[in-house]
C-alpha positions in Angstrom: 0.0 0.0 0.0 1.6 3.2 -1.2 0.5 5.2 2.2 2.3 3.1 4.5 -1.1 1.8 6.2 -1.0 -1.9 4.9 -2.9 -4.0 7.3 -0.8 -6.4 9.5 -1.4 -10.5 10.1 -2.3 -11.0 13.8 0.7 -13.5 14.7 -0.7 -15.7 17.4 1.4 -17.2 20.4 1.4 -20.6 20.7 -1.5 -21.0 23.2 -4.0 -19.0 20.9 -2.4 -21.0 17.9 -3.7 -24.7 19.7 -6.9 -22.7 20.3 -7.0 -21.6 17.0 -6.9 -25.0 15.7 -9.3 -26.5 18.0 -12.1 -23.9 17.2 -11.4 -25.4 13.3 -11.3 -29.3 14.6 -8.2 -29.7 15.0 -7.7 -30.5 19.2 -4.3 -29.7 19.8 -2.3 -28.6 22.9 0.3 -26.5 22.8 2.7 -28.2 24.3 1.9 -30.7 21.2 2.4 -27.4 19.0 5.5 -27.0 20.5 6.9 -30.5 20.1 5.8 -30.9 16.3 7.6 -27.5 15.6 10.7 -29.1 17.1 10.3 -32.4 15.1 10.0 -30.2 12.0 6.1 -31.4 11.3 3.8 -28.8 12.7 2.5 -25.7 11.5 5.2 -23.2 10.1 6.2 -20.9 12.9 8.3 -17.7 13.3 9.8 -16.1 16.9 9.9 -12.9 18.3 12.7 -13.1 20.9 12.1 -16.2 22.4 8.5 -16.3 22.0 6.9 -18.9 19.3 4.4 -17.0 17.3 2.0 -18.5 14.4 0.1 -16.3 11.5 -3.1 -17.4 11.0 -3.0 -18.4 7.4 -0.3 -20.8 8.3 -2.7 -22.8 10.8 -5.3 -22.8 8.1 -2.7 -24.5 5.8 -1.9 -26.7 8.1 -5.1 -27.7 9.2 -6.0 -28.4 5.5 -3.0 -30.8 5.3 -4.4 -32.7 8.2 -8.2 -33.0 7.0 -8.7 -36.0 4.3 -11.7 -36.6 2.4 -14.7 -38.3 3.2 -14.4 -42.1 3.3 -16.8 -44.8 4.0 -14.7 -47.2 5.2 -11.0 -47.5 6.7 -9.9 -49.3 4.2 -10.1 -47.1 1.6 -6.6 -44.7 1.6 -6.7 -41.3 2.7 -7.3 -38.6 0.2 -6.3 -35.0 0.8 -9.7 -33.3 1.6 -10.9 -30.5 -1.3 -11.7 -27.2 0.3 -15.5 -28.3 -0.1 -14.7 -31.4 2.2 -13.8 -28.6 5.0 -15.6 -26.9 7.9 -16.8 -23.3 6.6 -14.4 -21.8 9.5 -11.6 -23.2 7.2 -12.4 -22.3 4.2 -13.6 -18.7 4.8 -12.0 -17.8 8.4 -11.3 -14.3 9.3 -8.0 -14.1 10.1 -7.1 -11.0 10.7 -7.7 -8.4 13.5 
């Protein structure tokens, strides 16, 4: 934005981040947060200082990576869910404050 008023992404600490993804389905903890991030297969996450700090859009992406598409029965493999598979709250969350 040319006037220097371009709207900044809510970053979420770690606690809101779990909350974040249980309001969408996803029932996480944040220590569980925090041990995925260390393992290198959680959400993507960023640090100011020493605090762990998530954006939104990032949880929504990862979320989406976790849902697969309706099945009728375990045996049939998982398929990555299409965006009409997903909750409403993933598909068209507002994300920023």
């Amino acid at each position: 934005m040319g006037n220097g008023t371009a709207k900044l992404e809510r970053l979420l600490p770690r606690k809101e981040a779990a909350q974040f993804l249980t309001d969408l389905g996803l029932s996480i903890a944040p220590q569980t947060l925090a041990r995925l991030y260390s393992e290198g297969r959680g959400p993507v996450c960023m640090h100011l200082g020493r605090r762990a700090v998530y954006k939104p859009a990032d949880l929504i992406s990862y979320f989406r990576q976790q849902a697969s598409a309706p099945s009728q029965s375990s045996r049939e493999p998982r398929r990555p869910a299409a965006n009409d598979d997903l909750p409403d709250a993933a598909n068209d969350h507002d994300y920023e404050d």
